[in-house]
C-alpha positions in Angstrom: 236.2 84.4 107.1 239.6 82.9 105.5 241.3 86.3 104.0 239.0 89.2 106.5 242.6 90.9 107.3 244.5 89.8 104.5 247.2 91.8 102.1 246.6 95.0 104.9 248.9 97.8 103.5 249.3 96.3 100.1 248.2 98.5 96.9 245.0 96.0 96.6 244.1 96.8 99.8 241.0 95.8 101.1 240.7 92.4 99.4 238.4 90.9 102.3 234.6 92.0 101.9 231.4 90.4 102.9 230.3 90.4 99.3 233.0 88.8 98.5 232.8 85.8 100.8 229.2 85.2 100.0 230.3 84.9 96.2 233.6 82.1 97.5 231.3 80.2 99.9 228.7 79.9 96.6 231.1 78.7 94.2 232.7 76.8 96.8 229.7 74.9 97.5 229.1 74.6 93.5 232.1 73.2 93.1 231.0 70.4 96.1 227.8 69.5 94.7 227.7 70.4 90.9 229.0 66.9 89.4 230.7 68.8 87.0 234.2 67.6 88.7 235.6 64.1 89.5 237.2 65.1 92.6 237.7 67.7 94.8 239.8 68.1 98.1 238.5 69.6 100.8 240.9 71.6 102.1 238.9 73.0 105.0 238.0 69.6 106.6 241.6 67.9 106.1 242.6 70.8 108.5 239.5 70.3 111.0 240.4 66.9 110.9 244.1 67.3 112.0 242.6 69.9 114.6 240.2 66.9 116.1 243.0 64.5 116.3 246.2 66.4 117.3 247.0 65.7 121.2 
């Protein structure tokens, strides 16, 4: 959950919900699979990636 804790004791405090997430990882997988895009980078697996092959 990328922004659970995020902006705490800011005025748009609480921007991390459940609901919300389920909405991000739906677009976010849209976004993957749709066609409608001639790229995309992957943000999340560039940094797995880095994790898996840093010393």
């Amino acid at each position: 959950m990328p922004f659970e804790g995020s902006l705490e004791d800011t005025p748009i405090e609480p921007y991390y919900s459940a609901e919300k997430d389920k909405i991000r990882q739906a677009v976010n997988e849209w976004i993957g699979v749709s066609g409608e895009f001639d790229a995309i980078a992957d943000f999340d697996a560039v940094d797995l990636q880095a994790l898996l092959v840093s010393p």
